[in-house]
C-alpha positions in Angstrom: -5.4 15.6 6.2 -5.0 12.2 7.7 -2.1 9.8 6.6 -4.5 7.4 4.7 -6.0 10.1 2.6 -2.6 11.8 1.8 -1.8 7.9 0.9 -4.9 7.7 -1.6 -4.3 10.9 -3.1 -1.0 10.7 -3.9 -1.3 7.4 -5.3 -4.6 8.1 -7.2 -2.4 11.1 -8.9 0.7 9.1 -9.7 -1.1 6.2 -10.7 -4.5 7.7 -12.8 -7.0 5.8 -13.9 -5.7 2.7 -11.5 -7.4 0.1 -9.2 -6.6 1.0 -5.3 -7.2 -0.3 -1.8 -5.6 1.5 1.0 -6.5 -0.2 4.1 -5.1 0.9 7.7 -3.8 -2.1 9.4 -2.7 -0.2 12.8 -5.0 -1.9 14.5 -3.5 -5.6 14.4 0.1 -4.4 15.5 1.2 -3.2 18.8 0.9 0.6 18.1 -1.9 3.0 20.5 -5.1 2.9 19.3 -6.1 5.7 16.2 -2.3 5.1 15.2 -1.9 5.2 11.2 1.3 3.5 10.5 0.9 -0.1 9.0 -0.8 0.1 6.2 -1.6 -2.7 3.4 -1.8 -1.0 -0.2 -3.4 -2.9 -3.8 -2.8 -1.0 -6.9 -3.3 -1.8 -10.7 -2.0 0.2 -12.9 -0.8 -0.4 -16.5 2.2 2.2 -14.8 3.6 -1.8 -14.1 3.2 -3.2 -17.1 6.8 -4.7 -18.0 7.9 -3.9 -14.5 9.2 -6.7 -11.6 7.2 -6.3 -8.9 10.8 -5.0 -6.8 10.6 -1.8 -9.3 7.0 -1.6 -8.9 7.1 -1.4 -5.0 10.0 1.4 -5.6 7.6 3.3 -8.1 5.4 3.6 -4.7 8.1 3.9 -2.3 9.1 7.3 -4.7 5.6 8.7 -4.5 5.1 7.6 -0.7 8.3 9.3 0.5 7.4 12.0 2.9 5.1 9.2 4.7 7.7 6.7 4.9 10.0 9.4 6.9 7.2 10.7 8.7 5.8 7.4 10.7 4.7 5.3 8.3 5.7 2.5 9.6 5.2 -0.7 7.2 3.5 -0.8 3.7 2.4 -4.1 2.4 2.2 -3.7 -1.2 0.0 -6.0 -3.3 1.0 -4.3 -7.4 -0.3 -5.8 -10.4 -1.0 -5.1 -13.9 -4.5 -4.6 -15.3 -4.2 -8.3 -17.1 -2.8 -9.6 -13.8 -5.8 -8.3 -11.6 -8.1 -9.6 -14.1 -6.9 -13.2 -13.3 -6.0 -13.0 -9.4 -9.0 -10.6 -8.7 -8.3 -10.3 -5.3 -5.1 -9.6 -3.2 -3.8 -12.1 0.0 -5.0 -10.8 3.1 -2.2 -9.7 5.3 -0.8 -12.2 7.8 -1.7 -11.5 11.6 1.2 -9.5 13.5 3.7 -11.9 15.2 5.6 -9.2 17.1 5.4 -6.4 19.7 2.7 -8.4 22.0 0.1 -9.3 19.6 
């Protein structure tokens, strides 16, 4: 199974019955080509209700674990509540890559 898909399905079992985009983002960093180890991450979930979005990232950080030791490399993390995604609809695009000779 490829990273992504181990991504989705961990997070689509922690977090049921949530909104989710898992998007590779290898491609706009300095990594070979077919690499799977940025990766930018939106998920709803009522699981945040109440929460600050620093517990929120470590509620996904817990469930993302083994990838995060295992060459994922970065995870931008876009968490909101289903009231919260109802008003921003939409999360920020992630910033080009400054680094590594992009």
């Amino acid at each position: 199974m490829e990273v992504q898909e181990r991504i989705e399905c961990k997070l689509a079992s922690a977090f049921a019955g949530a909104h989710m985009e898992i998007n590779n983002e290898s491609h706009m960093h300095n990594v070979p080509a077919g690499s799977e180890s940025h990766f930018r991450v939106v998920l709803v979930s009522d699981s945040f209700i109440g929460k600050l979005p620093v517990k929120r990232h470590q509620m996904v950080y817990r469930v993302l674990a083994e990838e995060l030791e295992s060459g994922v490399h970065a995870l931008a993390l876009h968490t909101y509540t289903p009231d919260e995604w109802q008003t921003v609809k939409r999360a920020p695009a992630s910033p080009n890559c400054k680094g590594g000779g992009k």
